[in-house]
Each structure stands twice: as C-alpha cells, then as structure tokens.
DONU-124406 format. One record per residue (C-alpha): residue number from 1; chain; x, z, y. Coordinates in nm, 3 decimals. Layout:
<nodes>
 tise vopa      px      pz      py
  NUM    A       X       Z       Y
...
</nodes>
This chain:
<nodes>
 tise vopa      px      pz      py
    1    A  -9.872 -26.853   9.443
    2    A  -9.696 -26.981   9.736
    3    A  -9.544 -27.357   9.788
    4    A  -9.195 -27.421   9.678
    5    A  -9.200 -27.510  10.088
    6    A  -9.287 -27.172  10.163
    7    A  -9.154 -26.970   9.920
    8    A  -8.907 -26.675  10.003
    9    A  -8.558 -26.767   9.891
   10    A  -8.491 -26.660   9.539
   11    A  -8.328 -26.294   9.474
   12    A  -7.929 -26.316   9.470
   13    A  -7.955 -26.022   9.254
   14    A  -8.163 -25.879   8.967
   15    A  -8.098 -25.530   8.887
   16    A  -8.259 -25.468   8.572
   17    A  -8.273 -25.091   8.375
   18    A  -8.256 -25.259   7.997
   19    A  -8.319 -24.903   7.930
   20    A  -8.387 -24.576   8.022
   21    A  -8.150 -24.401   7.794
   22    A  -7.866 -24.241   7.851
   23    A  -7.555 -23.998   7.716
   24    A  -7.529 -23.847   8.077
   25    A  -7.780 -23.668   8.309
   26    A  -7.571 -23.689   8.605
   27    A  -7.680 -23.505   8.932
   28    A  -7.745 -23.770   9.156
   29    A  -7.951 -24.012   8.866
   30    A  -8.238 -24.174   9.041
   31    A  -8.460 -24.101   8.750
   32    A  -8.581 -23.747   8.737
   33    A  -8.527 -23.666   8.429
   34    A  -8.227 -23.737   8.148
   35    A  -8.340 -23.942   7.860
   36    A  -8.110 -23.931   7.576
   37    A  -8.302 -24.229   7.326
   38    A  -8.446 -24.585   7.387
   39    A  -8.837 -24.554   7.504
   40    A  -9.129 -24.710   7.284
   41    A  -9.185 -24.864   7.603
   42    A  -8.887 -25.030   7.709
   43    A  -8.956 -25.420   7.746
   44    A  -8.893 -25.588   7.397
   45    A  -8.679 -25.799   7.289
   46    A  -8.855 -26.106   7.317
   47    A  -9.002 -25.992   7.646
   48    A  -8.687 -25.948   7.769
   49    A  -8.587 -26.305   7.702
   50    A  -8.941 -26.415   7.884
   51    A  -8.802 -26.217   8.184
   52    A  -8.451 -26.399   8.160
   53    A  -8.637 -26.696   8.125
   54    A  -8.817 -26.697   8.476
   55    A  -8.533 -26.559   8.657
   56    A  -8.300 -26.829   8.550
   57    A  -8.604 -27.121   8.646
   58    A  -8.473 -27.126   9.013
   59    A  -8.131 -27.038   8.887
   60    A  -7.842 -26.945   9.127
   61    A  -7.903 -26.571   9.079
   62    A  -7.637 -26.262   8.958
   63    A  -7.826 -26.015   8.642
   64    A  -7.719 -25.698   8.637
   65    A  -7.784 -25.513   8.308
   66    A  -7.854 -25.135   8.367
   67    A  -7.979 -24.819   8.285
   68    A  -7.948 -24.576   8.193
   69    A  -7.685 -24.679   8.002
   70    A  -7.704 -24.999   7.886
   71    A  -7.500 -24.991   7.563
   72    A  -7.733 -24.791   7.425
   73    A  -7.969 -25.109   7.365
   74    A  -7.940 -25.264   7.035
   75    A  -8.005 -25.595   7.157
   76    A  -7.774 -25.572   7.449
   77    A  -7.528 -25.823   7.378
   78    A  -7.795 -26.054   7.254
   79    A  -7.934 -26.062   7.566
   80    A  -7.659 -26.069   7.777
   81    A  -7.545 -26.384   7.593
   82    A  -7.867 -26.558   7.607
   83    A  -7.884 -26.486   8.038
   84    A  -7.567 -26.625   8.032
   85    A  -7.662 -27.003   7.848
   86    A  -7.952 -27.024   8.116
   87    A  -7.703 -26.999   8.380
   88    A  -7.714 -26.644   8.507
   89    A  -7.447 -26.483   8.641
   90    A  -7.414 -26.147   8.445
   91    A  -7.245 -25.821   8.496
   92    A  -7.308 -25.513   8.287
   93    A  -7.340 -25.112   8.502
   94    A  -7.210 -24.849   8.267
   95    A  -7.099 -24.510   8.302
   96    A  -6.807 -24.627   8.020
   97    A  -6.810 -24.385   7.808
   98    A  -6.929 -24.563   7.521
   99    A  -6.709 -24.876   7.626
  100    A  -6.431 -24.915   7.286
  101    A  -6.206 -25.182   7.183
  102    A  -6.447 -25.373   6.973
  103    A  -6.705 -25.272   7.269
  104    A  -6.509 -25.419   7.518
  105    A  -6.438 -25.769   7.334
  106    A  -6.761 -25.825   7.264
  107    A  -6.878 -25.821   7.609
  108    A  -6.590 -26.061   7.708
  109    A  -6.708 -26.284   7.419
  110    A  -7.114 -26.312   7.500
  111    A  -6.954 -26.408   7.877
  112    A  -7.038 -26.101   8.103
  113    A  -6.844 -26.183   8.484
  114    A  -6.754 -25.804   8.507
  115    A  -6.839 -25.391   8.424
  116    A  -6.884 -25.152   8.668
  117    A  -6.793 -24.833   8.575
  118    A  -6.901 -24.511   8.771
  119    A  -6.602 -24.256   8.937
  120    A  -6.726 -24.024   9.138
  121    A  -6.390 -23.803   9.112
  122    A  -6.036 -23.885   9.153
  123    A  -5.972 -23.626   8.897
  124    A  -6.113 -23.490   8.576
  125    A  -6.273 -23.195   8.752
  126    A  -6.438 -23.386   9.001
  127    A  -6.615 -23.650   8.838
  128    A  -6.680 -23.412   8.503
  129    A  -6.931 -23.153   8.728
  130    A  -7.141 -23.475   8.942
  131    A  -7.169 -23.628   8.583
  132    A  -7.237 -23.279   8.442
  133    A  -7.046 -23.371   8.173
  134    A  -6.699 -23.267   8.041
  135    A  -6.500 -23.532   7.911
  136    A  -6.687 -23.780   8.114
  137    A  -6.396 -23.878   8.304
  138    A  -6.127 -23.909   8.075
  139    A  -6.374 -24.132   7.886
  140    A  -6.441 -24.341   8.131
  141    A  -6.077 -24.416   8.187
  142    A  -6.037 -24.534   7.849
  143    A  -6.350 -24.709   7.851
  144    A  -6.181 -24.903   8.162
  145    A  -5.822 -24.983   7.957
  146    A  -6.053 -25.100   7.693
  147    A  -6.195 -25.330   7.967
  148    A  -5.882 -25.440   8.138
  149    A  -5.716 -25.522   7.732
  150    A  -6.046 -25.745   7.737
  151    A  -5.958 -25.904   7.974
  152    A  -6.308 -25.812   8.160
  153    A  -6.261 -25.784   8.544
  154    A  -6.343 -25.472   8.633
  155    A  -6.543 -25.236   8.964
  156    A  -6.552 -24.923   9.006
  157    A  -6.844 -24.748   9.180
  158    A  -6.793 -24.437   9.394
  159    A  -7.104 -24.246   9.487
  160    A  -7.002 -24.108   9.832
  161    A  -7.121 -23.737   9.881
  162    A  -6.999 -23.427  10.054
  163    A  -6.742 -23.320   9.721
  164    A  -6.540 -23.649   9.772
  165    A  -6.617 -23.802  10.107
  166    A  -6.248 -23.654  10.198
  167    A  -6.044 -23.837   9.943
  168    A  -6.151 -24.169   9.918
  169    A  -5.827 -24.339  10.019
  170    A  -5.695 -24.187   9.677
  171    A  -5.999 -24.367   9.523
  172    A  -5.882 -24.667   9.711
  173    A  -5.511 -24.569   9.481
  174    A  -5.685 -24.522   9.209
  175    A  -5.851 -24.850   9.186
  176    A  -5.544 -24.981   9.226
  177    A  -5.405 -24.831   8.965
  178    A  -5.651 -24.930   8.681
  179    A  -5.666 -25.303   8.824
  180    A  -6.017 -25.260   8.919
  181    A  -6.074 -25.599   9.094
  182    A  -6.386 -25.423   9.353
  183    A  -6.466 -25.058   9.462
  184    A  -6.792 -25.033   9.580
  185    A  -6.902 -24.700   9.787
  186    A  -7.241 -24.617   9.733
  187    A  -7.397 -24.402  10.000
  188    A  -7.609 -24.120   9.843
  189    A  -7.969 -24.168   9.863
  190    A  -8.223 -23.883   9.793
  191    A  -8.413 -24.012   9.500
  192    A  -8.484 -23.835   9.170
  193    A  -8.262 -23.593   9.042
  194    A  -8.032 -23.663   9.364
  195    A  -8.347 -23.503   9.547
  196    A  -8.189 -23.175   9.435
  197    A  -7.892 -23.226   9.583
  198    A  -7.971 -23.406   9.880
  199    A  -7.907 -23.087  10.127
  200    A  -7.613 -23.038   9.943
  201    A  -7.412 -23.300   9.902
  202    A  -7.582 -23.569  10.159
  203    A  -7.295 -23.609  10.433
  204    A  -7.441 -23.589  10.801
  205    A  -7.461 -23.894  11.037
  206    A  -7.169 -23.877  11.219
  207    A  -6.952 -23.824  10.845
  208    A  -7.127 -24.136  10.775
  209    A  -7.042 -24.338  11.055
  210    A  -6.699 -24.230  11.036
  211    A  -6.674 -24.359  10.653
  212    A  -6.794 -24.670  10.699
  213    A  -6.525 -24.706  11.000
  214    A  -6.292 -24.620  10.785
  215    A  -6.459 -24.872  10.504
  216    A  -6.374 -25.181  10.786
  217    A  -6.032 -25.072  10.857
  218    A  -5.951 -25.012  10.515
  219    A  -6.108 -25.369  10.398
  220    A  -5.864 -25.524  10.587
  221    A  -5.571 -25.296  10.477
  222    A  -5.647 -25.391  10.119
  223    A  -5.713 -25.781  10.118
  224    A  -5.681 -25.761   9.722
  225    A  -5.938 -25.532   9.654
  226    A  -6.281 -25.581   9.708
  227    A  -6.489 -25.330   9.909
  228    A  -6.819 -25.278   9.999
  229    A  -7.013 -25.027  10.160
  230    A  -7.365 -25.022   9.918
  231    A  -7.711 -24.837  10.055
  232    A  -7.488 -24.855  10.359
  233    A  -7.687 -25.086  10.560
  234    A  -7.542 -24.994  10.936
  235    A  -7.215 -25.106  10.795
  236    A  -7.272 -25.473  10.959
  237    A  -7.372 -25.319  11.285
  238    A  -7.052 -25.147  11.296
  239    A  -6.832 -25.446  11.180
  240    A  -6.986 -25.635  11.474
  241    A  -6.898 -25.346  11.726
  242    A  -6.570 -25.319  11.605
  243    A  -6.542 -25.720  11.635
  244    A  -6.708 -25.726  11.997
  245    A  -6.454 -25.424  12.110
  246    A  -6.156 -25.682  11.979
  247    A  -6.247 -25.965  12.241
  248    A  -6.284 -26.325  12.179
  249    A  -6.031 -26.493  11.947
  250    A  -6.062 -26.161  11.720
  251    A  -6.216 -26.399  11.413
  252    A  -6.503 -26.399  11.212
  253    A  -6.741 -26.044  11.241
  254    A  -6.839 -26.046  10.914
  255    A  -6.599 -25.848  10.667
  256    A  -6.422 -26.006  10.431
  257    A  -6.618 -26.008  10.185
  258    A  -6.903 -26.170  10.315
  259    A  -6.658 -26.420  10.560
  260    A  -6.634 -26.698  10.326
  261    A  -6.981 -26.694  10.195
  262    A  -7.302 -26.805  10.274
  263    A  -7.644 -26.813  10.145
  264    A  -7.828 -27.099  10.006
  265    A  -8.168 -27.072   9.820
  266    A  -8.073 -26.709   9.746
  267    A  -7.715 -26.759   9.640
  268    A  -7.338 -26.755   9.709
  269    A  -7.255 -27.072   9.778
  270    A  -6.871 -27.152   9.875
  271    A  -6.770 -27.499   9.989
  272    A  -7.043 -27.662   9.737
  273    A  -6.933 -27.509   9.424
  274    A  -7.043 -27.148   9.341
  275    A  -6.837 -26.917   9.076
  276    A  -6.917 -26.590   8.930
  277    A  -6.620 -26.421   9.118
  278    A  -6.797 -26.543   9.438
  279    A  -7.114 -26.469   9.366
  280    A  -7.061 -26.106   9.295
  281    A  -6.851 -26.068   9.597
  282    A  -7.076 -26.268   9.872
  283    A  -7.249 -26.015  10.127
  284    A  -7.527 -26.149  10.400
  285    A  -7.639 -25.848  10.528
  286    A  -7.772 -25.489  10.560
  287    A  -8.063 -25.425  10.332
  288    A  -8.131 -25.646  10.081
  289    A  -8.445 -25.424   9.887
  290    A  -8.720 -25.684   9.862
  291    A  -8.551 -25.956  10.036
  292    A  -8.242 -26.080   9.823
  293    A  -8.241 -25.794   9.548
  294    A  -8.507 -25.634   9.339
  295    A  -8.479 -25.379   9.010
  296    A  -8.680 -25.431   8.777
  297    A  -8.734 -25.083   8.538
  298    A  -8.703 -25.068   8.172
  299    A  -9.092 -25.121   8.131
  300    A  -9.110 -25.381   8.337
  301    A  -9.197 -25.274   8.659
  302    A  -9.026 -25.443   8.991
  303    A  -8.923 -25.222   9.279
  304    A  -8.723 -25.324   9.611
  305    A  -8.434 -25.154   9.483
  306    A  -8.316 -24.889   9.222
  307    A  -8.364 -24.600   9.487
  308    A  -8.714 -24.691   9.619
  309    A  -9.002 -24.595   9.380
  310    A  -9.250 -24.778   9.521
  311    A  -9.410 -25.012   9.281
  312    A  -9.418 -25.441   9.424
  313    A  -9.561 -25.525   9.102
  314    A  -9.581 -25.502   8.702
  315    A  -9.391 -25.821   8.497
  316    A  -9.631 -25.669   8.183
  317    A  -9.941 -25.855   8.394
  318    A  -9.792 -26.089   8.626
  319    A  -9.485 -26.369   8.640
  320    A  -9.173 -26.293   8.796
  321    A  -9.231 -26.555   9.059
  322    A  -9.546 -26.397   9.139
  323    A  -9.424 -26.065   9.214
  324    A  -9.140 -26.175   9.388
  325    A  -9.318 -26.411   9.633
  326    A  -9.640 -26.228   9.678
  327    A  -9.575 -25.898   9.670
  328    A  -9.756 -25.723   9.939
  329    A  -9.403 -25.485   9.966
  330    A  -9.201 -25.750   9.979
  331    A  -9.415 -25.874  10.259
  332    A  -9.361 -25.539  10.444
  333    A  -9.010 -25.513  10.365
  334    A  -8.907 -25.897  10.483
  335    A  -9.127 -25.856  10.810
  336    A  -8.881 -25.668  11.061
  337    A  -9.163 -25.635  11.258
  338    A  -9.276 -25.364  11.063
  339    A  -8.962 -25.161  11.107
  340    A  -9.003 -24.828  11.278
  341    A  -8.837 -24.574  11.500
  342    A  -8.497 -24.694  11.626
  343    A  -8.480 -24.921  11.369
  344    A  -8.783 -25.142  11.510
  345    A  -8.614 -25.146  11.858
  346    A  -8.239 -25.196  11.738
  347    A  -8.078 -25.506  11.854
  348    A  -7.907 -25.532  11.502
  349    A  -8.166 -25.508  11.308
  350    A  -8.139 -25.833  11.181
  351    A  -7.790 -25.787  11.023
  352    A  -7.874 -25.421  10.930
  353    A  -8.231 -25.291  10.873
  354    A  -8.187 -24.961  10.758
  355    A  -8.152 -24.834  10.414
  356    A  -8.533 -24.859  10.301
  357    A  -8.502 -24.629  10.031
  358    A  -8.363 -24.367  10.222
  359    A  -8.630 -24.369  10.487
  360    A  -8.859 -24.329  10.204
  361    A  -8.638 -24.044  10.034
  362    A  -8.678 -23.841  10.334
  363    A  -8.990 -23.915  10.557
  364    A  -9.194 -24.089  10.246
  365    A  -9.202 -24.370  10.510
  366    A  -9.007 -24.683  10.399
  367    A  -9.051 -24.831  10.673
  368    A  -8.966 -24.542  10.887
  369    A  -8.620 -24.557  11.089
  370    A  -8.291 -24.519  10.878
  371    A  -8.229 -24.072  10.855
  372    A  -7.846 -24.139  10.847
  373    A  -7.759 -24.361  11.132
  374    A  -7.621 -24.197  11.446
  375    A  -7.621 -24.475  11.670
  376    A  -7.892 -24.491  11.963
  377    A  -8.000 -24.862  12.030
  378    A  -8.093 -24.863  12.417
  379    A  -8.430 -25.015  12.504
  380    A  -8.531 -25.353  12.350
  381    A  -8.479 -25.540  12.688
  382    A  -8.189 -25.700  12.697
  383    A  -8.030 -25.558  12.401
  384    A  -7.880 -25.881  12.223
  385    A  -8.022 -25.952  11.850
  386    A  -7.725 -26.029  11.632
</nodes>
C-alpha cells in the first residue's frame, strides 16, 4: 500500500448496493435483471460493519445506502446508525415505495442527512411505465409526505430520457411542491437493463447540450433548490463557457452548488467546519468514477461508479484502502493522460472528463471519448486547460 504522503485523496462518496433486491424492475436499472429477495451473497451483517469501519478510518466521507432497494435489508437501520457514530455522513437511495410513517421516523431517528427518492414522471402515467410499475408513483409521493412529516430533508432524482426531457421545468414545480430540498438530473447511461432502451430513450447530443444549458440557467433561477446535472460530466465545461461569454466581473464559474465548496482530503470543507447539508451539496468536477466516488455492490465488489461494470477490486479479499489506492482502474481512470478521442485533446478535460461509464456503455472503451458530447475541442495547441 501506498504512503499516507502519496495516497489518492479519500472518496467524498461511497455508493454502496446494501442489496440487490428490489419491489421494482424499472427499465433503465443498471442491473440486468430484477431481483425481488435479499441474495445469500449479499455482504453480512458484520461484514458490513468491517466495511463501515475502514471507510470511516480517514473519515470526512458521505455513505450512500443503495440498492436495489435498500429497505428491503433487515439490518438496514442498524447499519445506517452505526455509519453514522463513526462519523459518516449518510443518506439512504430509495425508490419510496416502501417508505411509511413508522418507516420514515425511524430513519430520522438512526440520523440519516437525507432520502432520495426516484421521479422519473411528473405524472402518474409517466413515471408508472419507466418504473414498469402501476402505483409506483402515487407511492412514492406518499412515501415523500411520510419523509417531509419526518422531518427528513428530502431529493428527488430525475432520470433524464427522451419521454421527459421536455418537461423538466414542471419537475423543477414539482420539487417545489413536495419541499424536496435537491433535484438531481441523472443523464441516462446505457448499462444493464437501460441497454434495452438505450436507442430509445437516450436523447442525442445536441438535446443534451441544450439540457444542461438549461440546467445553468435554471440553477440560478432557483437559488433554493439544489440542482445538479449527475453522469453529466460536460456540464462544467459549459458553465465555464457560459461564464467566459459573460466577461470579467461575471463571478465565480463554478455553479452554485459547487461555488462555496472546496475539497480537502476528499471532502466538503466550508470555511473550516464541514456539515452534512454541505457535504451532500459540494461539487468539484466532471467525473468523479474512481477518483472521488466509488460503488461498492452488494457482494462486495468496488466499481468506479454504479454504471461502469468493470471490476477495481473485491472487499471479500482485500481492504478498502487497498482497493481504493491501488487499484490498477483507478490508476487508469485518475491519469487524464489516458483519456481518448476528443476527450484526450479537450482543453477542459480537467474540469470535465467525460462520463466513463458511458464511453464504456457504448464503445466497451472506458476510456474512450464521451458518445454524448457535441462540442469539438480545436487542436491541443493553445487551447487553454481550465
């Protein structure tokens, strides 16, 4: 292992699938198929602890609990209290339909930051055929009052496809409307069962580029409401264009979100004193997989991200620390060098790096140059790196 001297900063986030399970099987899931019970080989409870354990030893970083769905673990809350007493940050990613009153309370109580909860339709209709499930919706909604009675702040997470890339200032409304405190827009990425819709539903380039224009201006319509642009790497290229075409004196060209933040040792740090608000809102920049976020699967297996299955390593035979610092696709992914395409000669590839996982989703090349971006970096010379 590596010297604390030249070790990689620790992950700001830990994305980990507590199980596989799940009461959905949603179109876009990045698992291929729909389990509906707990696995034999999800990581145990006391494993589970172990892993806790060694993320928390550098401390500073946000757990996200996952899954499937993850209140279909037993242990769940268990857990999520005992992250929380080593100083983790958590948050909990449901679909919330299974989130009740007594739900709802006891995730307040065991000290979880806040619950995403997954819209991918402004309407009943909508959201009911992505999730492929009726009801879905309306459940969710109540899942989110149950949430909001909790007093448990709450995101919502849009996945952004061709069926609702046309209304998302009426998601923007209806965040608003349940108090969500974030919306998150997660650009689809062709992995798993989402491989069967990617011709489908995958909005083209120039869609794409218009969304996350409208993402900037909208961020700064909505000061309140915390957006983000997620597997949307390109997003900071385009807030520093937009920045550069408003002259000097135009402020700071990072978005709001990400303004008042900066990274130390791997996490949100704001004027000395780092909260859970801030750490779940800080942004630093483009693509994150293997360089300030990993997932980590429900048997223990670490990937870059949720939507690249390429294995960096297997917590069943090695530390956490170990995979995370000496990965040999972590090495890959933190090297720009190694970028490819447009991507290796873009002058903002330092602030973006394009979406790994959906290079790999369409070429089988991670490293390959990001499918969905539309802008054309002229030649390396004299093209400024930002």
């Amino acid at each position: 292992m590596r010297s604390a001297e030249s070790a990689h900063p620790w992950p700001r986030l830990v994305f980990w699938e507590t199980t596989a399970a799940c009461n959905l099987a949603c179109s876009h899931c990045r698992r291929t198929t729909a389990a509906t019970t707990s696995s034999p080989e999800d990581l145990t409870t006391a494993e589970a602890e172990r892993l806790i354990e060694q993320i928390a030893a550098w401390g500073g970083s946000v757990l996200v609990l996952s899954g499937g769905e993850p209140l279909l673990r037993d242990d769940l809350f268990e857990l999520a209290e005992y992250a929380v007493k080593r100083g983790l940050i958590v948050a909990l990613a449901s679909n919330g339909t299974l989130l009740g009153g007594d739900v709802a309370r006891a995730l307040k109580g065991c000290g979880v930051s806040r619950v995403s909860i997954s819209l991918d339709g402004v309407e009943r209709a909508g959201h009911d055929a992505f999730r492929r499930q009726e009801g879905s919706f309306d459940a969710a909604l109540l899942g989110i009052e149950a949430l909001r009675e909790a007093g448990v702040p709450i995101q919502i997470n849009v996945t952004v496809a061709k069926h609702n890339v046309s209304r998302l200032d009426e998601f923007v409304a209806l965040a608003k409307r349940l108090g969500a405190v974030a919306l998150h827009f997660f650009l689809l990425v062709p992995v798993g069962c989402g491989m069967e819709i990617a011709e489908e539903q995958t909005i083209s380039a120039e869609t794409y580029e218009e969304t996350l224009a409208w993402i900037y201006d909208t961020e700064r319509r909505e000061p309140s409401l915390q957006l983000k642009a997620t597997c949307a790497p390109h997003y900071f290229r385009v807030v520093r264009q937009r920045q550069a075409a408003l002259g000097p004196g135009a402020g700071s060209a990072l978005p709001p979100s990400a303004e008042r933040h900066v990274v130390v040792g791997g996490h949100a740090e704001t004027g000395g004193h780092k909260t859970s608000a801030d750490a779940l809102r800080a942004t630093t920049r483009g693509c994150l997989a293997g360089t300030g976020i990993c997932f980590i699967s429900h048997t223990g297996k670490v990937y870059g991200c949720g939507y690249l299955p390429v294995e960096a390593g297997d917590l069943r035979q090695q530390s956490f620390a170990d995979v995370w610092q000496n990965s040999e696709l972590f090495a890959h992914m933190r090297d720009l060098r190694t970028l490819k395409g447009k991507c290796g000669r873009c002058g903002f590839k330092t602030v973006c790096g394009g979406c790994r996982a959906r290079a790999y989703g369409v070429t089988g090349d991670y490293l390959a140059e990001e499918p969905l971006c539309s802008f054309e970096p002229p030649s390396a010379r004299g093209v400024p790196s930002v």
